[in-house]
N, CA, C and O atoms as a CHARMM CRD file, in Angstrom:
* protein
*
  376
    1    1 UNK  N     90.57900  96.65800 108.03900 PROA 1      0.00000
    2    1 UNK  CA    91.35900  97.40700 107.09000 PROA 1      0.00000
    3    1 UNK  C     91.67400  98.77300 107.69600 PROA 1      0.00000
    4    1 UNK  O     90.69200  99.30100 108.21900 PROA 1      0.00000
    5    2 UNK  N     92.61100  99.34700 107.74100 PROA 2      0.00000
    6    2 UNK  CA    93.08600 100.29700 107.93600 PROA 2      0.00000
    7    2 UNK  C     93.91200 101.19900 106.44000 PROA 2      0.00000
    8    2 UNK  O     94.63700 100.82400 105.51800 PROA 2      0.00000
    9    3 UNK  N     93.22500 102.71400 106.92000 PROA 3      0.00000
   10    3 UNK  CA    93.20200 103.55500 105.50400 PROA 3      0.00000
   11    3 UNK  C     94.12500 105.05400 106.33400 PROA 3      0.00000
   12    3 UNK  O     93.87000 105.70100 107.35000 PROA 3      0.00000
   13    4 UNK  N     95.13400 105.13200 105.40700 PROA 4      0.00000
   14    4 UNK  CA    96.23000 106.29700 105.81800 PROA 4      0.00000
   15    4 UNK  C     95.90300 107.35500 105.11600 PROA 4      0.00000
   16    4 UNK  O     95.90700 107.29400 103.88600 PROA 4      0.00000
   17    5 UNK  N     95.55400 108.54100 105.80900 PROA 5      0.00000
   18    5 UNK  CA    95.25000 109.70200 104.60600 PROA 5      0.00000
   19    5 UNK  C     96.45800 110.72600 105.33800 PROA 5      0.00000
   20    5 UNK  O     96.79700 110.69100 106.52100 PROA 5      0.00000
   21    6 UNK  N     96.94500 111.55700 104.35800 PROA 6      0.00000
   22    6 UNK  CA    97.69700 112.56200 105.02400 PROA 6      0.00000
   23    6 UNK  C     97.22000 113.98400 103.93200 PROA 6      0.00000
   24    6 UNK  O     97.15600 114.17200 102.71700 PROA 6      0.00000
   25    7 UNK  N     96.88700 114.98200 105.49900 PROA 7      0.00000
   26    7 UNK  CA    96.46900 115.69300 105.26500 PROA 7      0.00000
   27    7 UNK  C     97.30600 116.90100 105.02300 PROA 7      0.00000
   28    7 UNK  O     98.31400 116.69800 105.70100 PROA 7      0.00000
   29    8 UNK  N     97.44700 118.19500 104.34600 PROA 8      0.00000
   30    8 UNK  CA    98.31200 118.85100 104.98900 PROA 8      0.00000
   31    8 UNK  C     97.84100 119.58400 106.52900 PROA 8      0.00000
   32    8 UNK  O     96.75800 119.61900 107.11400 PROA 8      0.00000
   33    9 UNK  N     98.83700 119.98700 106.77300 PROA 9      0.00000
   34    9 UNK  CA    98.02500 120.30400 108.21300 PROA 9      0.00000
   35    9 UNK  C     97.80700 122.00900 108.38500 PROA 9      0.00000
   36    9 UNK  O     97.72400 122.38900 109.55300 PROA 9      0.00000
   37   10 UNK  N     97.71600 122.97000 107.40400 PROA 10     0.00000
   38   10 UNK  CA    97.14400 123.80200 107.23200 PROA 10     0.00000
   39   10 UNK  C     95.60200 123.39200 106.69000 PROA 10     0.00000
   40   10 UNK  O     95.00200 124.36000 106.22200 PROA 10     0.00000
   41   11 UNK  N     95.07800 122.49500 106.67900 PROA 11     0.00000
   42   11 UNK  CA    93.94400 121.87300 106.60700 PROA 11     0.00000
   43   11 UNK  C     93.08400 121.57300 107.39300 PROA 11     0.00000
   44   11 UNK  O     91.89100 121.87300 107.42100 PROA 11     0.00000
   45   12 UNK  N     93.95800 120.70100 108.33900 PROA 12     0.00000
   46   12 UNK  CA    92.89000 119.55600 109.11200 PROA 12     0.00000
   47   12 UNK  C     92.09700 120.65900 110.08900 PROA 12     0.00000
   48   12 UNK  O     91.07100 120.32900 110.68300 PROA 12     0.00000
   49   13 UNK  N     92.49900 121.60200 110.16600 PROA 13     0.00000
   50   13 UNK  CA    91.45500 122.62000 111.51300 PROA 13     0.00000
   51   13 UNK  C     90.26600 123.03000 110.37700 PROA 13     0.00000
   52   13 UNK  O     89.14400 123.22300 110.84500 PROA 13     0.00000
   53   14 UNK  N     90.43400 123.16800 108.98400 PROA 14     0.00000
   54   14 UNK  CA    89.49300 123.40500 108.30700 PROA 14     0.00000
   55   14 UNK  C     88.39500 122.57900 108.00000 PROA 14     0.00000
   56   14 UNK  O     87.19200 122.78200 107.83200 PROA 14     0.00000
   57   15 UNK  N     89.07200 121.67300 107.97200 PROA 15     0.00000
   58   15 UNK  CA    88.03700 120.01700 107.24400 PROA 15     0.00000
   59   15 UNK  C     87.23700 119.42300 108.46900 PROA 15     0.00000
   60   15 UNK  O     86.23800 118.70900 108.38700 PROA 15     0.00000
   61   16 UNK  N     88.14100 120.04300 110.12700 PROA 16     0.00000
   62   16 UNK  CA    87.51000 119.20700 111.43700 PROA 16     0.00000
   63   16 UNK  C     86.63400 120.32800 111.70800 PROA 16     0.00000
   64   16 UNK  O     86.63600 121.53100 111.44700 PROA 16     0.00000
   65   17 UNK  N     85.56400 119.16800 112.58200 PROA 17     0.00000
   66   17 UNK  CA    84.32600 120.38000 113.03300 PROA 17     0.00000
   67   17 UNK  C     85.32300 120.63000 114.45000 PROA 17     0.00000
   68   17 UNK  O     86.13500 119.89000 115.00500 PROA 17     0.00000
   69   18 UNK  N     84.88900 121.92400 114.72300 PROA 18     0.00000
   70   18 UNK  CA    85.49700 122.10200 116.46500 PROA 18     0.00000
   71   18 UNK  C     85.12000 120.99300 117.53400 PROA 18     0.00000
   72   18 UNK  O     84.06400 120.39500 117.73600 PROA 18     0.00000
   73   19 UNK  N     86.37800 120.93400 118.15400 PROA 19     0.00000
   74   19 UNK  CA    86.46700 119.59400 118.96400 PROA 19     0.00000
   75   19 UNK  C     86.07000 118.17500 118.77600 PROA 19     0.00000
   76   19 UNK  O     85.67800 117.38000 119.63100 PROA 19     0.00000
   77   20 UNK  N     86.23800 118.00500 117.52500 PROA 20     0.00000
   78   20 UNK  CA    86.27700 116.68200 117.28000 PROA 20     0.00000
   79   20 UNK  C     87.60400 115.98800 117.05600 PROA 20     0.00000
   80   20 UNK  O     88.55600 116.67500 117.42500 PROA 20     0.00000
   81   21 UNK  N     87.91900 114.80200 116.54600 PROA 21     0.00000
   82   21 UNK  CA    89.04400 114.48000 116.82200 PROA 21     0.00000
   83   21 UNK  C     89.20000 114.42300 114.97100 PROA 21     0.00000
   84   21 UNK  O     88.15700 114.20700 114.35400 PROA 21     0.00000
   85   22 UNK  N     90.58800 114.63200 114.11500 PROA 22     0.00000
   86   22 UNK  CA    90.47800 114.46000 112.58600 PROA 22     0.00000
   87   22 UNK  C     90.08500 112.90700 111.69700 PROA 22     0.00000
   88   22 UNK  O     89.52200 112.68600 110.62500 PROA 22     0.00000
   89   23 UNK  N     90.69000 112.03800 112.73700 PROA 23     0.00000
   90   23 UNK  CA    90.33500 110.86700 112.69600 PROA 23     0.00000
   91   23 UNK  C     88.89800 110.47500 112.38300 PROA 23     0.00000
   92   23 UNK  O     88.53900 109.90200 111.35400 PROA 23     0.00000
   93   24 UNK  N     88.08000 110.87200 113.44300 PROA 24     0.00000
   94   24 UNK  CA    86.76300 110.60400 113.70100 PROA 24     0.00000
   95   24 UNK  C     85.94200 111.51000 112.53200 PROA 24     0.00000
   96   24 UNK  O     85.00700 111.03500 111.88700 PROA 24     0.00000
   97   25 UNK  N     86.30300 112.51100 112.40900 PROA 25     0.00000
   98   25 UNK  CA    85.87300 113.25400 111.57300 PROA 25     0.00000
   99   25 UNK  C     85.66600 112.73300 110.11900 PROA 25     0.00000
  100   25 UNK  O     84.65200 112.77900 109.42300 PROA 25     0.00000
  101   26 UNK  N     86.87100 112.23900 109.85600 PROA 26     0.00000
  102   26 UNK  CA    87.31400 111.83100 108.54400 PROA 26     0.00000
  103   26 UNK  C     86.33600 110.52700 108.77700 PROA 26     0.00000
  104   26 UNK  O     85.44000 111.09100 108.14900 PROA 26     0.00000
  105   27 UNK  N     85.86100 109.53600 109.06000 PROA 27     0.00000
  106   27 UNK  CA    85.49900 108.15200 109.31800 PROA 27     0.00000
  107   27 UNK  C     83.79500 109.07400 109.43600 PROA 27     0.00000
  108   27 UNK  O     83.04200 109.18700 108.46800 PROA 27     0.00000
  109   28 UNK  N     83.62000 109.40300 110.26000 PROA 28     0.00000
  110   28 UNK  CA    82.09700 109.89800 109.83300 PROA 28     0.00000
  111   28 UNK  C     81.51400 110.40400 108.34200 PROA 28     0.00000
  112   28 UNK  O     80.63000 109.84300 107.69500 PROA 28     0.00000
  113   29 UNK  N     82.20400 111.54000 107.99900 PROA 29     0.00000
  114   29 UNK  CA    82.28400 111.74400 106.62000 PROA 29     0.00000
  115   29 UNK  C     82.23400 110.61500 105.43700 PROA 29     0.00000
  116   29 UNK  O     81.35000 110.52800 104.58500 PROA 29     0.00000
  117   30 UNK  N     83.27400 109.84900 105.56200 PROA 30     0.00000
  118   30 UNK  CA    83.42200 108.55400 105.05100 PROA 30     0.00000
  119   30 UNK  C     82.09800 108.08100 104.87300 PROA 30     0.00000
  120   30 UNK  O     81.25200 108.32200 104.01100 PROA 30     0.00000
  121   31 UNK  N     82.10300 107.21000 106.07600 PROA 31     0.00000
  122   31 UNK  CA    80.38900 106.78900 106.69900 PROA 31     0.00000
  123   31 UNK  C     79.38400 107.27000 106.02000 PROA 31     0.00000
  124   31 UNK  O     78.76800 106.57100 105.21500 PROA 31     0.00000
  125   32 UNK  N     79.04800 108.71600 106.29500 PROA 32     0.00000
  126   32 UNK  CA    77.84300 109.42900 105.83300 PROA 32     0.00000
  127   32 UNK  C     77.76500 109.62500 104.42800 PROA 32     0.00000
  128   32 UNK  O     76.66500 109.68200 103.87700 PROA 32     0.00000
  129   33 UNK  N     79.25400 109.77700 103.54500 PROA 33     0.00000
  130   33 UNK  CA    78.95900 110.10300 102.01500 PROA 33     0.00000
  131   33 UNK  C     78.04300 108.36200 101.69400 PROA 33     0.00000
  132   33 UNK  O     76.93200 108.21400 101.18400 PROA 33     0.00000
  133   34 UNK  N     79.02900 107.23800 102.22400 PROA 34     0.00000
  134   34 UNK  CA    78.11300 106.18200 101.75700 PROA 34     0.00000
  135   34 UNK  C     76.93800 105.75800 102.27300 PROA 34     0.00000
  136   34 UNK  O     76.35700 104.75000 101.87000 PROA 34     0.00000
  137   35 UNK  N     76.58200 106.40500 103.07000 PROA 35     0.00000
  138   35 UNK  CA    74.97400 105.92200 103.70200 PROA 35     0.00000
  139   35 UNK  C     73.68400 107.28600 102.24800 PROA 35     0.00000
  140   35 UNK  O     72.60500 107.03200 101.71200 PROA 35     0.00000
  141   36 UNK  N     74.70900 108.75300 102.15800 PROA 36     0.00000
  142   36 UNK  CA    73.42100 109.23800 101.46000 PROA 36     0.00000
  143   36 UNK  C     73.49500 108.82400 100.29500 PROA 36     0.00000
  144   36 UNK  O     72.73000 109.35400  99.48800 PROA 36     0.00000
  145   37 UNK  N     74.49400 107.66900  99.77000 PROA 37     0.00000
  146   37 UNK  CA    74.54400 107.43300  97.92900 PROA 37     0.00000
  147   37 UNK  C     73.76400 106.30000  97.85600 PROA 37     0.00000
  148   37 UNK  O     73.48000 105.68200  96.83000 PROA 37     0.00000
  149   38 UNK  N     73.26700 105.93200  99.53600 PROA 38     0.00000
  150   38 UNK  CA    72.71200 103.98500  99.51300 PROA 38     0.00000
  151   38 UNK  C     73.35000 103.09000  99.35400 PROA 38     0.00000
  152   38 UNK  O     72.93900 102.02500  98.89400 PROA 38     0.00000
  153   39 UNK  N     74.51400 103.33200  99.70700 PROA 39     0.00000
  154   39 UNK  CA    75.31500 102.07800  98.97200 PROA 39     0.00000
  155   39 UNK  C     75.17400 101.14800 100.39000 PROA 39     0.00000
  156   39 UNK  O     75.15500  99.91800 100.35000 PROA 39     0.00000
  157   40 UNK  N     75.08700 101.85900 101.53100 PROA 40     0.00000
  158   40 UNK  CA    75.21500 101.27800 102.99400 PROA 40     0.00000
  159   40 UNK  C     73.88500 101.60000 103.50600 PROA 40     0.00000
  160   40 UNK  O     73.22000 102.51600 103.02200 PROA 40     0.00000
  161   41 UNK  N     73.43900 100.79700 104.57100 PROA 41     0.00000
  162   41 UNK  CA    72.38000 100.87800 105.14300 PROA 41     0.00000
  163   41 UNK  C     72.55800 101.93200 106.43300 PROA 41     0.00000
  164   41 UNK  O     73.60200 102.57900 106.52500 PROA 41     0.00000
  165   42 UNK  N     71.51900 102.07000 107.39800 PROA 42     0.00000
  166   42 UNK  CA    71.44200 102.82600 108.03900 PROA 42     0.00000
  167   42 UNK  C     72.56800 101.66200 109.73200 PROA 42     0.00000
  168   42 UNK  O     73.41100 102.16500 110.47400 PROA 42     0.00000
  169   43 UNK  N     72.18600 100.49600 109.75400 PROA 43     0.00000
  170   43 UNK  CA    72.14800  99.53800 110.74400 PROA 43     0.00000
  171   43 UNK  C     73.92300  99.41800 110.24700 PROA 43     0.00000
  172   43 UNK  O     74.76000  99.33900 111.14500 PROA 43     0.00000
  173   44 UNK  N     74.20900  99.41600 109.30200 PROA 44     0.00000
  174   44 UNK  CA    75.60000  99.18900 108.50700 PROA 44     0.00000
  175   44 UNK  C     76.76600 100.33700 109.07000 PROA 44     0.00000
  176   44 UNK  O     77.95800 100.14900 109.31400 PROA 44     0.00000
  177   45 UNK  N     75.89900 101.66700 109.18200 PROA 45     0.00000
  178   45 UNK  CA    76.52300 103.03900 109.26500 PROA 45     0.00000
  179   45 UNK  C     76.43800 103.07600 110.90800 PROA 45     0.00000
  180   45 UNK  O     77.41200 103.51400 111.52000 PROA 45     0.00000
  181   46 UNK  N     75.60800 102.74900 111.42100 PROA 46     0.00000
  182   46 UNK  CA    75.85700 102.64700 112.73000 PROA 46     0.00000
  183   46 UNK  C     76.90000 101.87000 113.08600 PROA 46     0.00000
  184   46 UNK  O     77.78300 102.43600 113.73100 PROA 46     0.00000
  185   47 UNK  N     77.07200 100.42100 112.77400 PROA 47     0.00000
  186   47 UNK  CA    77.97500  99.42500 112.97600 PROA 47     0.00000
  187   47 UNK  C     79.32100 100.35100 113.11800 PROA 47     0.00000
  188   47 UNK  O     79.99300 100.72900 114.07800 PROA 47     0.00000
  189   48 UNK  N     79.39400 100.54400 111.61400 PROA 48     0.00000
  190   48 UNK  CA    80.41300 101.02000 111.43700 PROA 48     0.00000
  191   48 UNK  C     80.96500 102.34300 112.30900 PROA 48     0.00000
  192   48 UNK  O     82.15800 102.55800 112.09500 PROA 48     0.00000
  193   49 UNK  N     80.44500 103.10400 113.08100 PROA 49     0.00000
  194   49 UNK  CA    80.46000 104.28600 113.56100 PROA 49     0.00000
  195   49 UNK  C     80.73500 103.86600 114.65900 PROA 49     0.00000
  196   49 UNK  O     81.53100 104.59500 115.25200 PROA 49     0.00000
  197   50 UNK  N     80.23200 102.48700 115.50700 PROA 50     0.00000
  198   50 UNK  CA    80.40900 102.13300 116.33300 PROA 50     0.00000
  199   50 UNK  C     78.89000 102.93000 117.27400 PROA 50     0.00000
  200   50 UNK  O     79.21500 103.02600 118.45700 PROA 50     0.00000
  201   51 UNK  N     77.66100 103.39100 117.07700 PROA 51     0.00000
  202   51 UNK  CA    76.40700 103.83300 117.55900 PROA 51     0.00000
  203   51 UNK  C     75.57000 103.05200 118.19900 PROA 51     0.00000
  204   51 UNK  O     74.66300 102.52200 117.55700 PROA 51     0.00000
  205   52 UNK  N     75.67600 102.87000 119.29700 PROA 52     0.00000
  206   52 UNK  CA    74.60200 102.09200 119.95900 PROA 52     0.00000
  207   52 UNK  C     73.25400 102.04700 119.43100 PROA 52     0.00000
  208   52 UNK  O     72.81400 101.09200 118.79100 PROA 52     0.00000
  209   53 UNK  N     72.73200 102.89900 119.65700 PROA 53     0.00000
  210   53 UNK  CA    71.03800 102.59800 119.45200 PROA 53     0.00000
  211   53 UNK  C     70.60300 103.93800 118.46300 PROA 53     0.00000
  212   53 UNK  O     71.06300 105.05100 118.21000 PROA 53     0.00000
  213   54 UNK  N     69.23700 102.97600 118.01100 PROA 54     0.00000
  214   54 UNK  CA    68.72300 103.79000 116.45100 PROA 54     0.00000
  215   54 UNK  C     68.24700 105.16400 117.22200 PROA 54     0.00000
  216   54 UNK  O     67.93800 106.12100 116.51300 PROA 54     0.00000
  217   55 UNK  N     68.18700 105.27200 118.45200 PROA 55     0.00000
  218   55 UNK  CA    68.01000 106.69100 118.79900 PROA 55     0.00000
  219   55 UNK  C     69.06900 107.80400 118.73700 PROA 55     0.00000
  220   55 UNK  O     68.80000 108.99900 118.61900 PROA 55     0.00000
  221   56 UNK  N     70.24100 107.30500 118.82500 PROA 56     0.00000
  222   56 UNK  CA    71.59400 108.03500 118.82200 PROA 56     0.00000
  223   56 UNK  C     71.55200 108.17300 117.45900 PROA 56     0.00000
  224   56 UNK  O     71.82700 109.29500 117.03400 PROA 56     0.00000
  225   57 UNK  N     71.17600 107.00300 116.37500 PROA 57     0.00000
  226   57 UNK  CA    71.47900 107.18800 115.38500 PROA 57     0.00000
  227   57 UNK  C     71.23900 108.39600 114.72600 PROA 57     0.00000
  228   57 UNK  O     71.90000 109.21300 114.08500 PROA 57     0.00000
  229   58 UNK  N     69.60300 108.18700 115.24100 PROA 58     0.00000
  230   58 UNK  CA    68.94800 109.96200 114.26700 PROA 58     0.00000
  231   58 UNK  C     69.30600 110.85200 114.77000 PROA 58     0.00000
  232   58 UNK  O     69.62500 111.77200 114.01700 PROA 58     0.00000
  233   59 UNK  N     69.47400 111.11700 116.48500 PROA 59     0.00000
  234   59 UNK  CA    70.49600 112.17400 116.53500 PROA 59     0.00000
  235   59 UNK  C     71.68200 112.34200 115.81000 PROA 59     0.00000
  236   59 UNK  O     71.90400 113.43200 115.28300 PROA 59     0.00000
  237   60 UNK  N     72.61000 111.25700 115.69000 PROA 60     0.00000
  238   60 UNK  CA    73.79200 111.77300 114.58200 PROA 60     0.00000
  239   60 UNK  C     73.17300 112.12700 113.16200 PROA 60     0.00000
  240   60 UNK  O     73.67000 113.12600 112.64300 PROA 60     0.00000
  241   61 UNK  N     72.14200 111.46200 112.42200 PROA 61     0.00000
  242   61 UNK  CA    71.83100 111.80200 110.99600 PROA 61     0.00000
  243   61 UNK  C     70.92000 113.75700 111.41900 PROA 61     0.00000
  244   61 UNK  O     71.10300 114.79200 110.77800 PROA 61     0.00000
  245   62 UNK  N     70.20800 113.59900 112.40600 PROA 62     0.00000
  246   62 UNK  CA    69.91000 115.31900 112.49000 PROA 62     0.00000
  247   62 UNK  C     70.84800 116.00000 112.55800 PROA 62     0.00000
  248   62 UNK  O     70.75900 117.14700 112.12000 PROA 62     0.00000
  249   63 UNK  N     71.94000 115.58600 113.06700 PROA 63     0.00000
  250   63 UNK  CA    73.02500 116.60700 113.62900 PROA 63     0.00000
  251   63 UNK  C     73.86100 117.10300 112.29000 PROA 63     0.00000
  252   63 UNK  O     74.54000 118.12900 112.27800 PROA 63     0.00000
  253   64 UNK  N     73.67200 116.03400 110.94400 PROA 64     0.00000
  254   64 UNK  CA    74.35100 116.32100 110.63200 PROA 64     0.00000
  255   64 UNK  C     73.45900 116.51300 109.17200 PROA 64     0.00000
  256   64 UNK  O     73.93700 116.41400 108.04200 PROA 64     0.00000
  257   65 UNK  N     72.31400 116.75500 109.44900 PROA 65     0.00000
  258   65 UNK  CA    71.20500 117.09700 108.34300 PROA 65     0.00000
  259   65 UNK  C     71.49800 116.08500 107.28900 PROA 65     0.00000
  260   65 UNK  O     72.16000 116.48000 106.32900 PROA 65     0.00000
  261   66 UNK  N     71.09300 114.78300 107.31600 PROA 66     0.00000
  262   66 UNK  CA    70.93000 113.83800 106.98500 PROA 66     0.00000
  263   66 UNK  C     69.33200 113.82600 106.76800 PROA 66     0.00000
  264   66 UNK  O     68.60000 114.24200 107.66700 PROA 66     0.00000
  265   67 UNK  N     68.86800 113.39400 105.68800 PROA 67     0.00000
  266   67 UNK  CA    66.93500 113.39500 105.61600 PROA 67     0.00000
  267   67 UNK  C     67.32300 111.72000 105.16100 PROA 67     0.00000
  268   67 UNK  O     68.28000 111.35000 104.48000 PROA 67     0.00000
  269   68 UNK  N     66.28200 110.91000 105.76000 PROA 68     0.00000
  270   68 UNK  CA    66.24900 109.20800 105.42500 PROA 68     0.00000
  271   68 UNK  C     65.44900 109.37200 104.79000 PROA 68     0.00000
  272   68 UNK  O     65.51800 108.55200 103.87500 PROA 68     0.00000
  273   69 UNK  N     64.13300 110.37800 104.62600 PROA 69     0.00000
  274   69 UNK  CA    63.02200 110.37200 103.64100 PROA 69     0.00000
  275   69 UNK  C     63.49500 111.57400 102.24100 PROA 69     0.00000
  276   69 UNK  O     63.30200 112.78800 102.17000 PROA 69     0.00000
  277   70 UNK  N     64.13800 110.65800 101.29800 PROA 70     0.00000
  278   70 UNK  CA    64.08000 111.96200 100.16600 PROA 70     0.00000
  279   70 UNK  C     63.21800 112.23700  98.87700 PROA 70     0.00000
  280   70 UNK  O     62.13500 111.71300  98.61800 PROA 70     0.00000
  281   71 UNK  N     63.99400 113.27700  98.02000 PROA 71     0.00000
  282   71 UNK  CA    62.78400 113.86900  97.51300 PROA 71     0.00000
  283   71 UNK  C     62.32900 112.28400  96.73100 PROA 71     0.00000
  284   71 UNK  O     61.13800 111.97600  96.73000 PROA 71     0.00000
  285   72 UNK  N     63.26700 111.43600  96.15100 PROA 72     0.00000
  286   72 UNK  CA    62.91000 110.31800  95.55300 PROA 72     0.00000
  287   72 UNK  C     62.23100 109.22800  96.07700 PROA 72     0.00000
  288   72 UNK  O     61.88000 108.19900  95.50100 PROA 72     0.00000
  289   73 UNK  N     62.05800 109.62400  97.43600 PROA 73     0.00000
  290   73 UNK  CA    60.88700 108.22300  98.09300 PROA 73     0.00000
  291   73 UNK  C     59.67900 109.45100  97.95600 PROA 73     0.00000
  292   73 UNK  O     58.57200 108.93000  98.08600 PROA 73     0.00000
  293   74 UNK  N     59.60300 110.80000  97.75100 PROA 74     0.00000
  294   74 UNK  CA    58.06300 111.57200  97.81700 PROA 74     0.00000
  295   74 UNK  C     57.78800 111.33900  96.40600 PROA 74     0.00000
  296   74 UNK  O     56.76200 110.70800  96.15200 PROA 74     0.00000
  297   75 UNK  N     58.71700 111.84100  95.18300 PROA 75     0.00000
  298   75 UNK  CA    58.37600 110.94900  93.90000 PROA 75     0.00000
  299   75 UNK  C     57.11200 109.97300  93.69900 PROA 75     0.00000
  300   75 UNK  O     55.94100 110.09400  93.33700 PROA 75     0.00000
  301   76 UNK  N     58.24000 108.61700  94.26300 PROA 76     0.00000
  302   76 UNK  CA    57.36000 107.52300  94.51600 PROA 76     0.00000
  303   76 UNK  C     56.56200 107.55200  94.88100 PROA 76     0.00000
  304   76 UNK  O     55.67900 106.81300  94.44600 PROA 76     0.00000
  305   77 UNK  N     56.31600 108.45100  95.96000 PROA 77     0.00000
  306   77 UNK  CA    54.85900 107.76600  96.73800 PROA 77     0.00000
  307   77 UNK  C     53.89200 108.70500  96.06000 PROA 77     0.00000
  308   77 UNK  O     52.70500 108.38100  96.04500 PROA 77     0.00000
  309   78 UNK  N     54.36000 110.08700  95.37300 PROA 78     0.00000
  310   78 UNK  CA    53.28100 110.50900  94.81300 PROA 78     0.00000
  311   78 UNK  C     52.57800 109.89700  93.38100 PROA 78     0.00000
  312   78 UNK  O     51.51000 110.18200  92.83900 PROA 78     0.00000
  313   79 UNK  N     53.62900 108.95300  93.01900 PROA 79     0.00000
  314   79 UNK  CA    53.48900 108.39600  91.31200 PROA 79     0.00000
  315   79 UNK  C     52.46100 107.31500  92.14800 PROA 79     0.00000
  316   79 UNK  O     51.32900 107.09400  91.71800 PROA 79     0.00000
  317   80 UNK  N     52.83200 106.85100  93.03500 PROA 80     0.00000
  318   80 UNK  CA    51.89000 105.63300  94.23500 PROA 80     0.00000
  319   80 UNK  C     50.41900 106.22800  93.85400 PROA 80     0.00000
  320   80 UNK  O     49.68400 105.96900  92.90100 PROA 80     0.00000
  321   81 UNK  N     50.23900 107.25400  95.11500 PROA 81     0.00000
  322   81 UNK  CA    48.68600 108.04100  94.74800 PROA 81     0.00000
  323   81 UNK  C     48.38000 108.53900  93.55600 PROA 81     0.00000
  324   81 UNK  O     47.19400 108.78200  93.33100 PROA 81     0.00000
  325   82 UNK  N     49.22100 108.75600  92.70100 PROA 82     0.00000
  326   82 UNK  CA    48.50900 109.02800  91.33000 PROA 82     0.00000
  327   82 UNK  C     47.79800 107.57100  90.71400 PROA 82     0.00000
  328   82 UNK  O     46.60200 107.32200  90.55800 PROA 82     0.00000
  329   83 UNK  N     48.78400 106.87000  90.47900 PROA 83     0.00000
  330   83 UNK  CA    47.99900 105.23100  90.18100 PROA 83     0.00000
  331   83 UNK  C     46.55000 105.11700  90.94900 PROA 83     0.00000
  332   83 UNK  O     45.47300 104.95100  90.37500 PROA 83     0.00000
  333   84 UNK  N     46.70500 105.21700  92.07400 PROA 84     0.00000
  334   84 UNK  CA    45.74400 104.55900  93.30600 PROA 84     0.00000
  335   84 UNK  C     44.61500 105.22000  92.52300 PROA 84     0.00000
  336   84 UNK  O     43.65700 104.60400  92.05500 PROA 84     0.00000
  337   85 UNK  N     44.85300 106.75300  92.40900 PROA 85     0.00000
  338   85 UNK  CA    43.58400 107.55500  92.25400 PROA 85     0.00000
  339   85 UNK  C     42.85200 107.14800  90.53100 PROA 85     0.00000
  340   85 UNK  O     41.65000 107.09200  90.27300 PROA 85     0.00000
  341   86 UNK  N     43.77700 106.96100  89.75800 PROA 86     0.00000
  342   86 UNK  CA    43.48000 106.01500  88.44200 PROA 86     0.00000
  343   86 UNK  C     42.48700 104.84100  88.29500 PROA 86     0.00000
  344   86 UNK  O     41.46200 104.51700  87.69400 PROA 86     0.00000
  345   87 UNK  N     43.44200 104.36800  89.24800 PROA 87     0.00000
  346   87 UNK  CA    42.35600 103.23800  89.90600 PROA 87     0.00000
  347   87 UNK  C     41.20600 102.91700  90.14200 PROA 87     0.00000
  348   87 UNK  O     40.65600 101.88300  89.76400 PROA 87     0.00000
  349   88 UNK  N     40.51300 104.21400  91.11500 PROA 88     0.00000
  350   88 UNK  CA    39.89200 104.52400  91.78800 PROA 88     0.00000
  351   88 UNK  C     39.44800 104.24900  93.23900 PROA 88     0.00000
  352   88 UNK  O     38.37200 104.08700  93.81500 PROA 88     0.00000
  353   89 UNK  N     41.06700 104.27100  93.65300 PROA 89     0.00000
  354   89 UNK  CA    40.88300 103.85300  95.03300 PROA 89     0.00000
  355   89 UNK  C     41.87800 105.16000  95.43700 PROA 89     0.00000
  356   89 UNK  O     43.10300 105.21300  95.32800 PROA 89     0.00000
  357   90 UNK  N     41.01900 106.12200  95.90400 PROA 90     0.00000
  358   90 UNK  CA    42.30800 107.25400  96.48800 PROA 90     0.00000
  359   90 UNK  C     42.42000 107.06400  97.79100 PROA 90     0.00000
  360   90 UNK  O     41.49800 106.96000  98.60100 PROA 90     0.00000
  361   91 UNK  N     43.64700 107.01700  98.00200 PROA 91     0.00000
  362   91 UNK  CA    44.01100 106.96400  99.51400 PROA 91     0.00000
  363   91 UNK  C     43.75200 108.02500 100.37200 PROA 91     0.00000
  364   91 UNK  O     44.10400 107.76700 101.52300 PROA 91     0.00000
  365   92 UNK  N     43.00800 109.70400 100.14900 PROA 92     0.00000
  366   92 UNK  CA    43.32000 110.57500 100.61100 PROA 92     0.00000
  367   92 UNK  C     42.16100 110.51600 101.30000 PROA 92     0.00000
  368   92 UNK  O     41.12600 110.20900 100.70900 PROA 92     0.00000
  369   93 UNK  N     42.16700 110.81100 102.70000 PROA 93     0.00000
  370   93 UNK  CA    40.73500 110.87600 103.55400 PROA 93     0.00000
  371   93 UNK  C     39.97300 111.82500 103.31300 PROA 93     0.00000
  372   93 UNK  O     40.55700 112.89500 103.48300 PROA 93     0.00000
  373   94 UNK  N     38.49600 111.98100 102.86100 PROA 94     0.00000
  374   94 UNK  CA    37.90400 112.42100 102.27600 PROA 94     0.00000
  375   94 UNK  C     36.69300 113.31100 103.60700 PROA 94     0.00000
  376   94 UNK  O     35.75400 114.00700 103.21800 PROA 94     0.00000
């Protein structure tokens, strides 16, 4: 599929990071809004980006302050150790 956006072009130097191309720009953006809503996976966003390896990957998600761990997986895992400790099995090394 191919997607036509027209920009004005008192824009596109605003919206592009320096030396990137507007194209690419626009398609990363793309990419990245749907990888932080979850709708896409991480292996999906690479595909799509065209990223060789999961090492490049996290360089592109650092580069572009991307966190894969958010506050809603610390949530979880703290509602996790609260149960555990209910329980009486705390996970915390003692």
């Amino acid at each position: 599929m191919q997607i036509l956006l027209d920009i004005p072009d008192e824009l596109v130097a605003t919206l592009t990071p320096p030396g990137q191309a507007p194209d690419r720009a626009a398609l990363e953006a793309f990419g990245l809004e749907a990888y932080r809503q979850r709708r896409i996976t991480g292996f999906q966003l690479r595909t799509f980006l065209g990223i060789g390896s999961r090492f490049e990957f996290d360089g592109f998600l650092k580069q572009h302050a991307v966190e894969k761990y958010t506050v809603g997986d610390f949530e979880h895992d703290l509602a996790t150790i609260d149960e555990l400790e209910k329980l009486g099995n705390d996970p915390r090394p003692r």
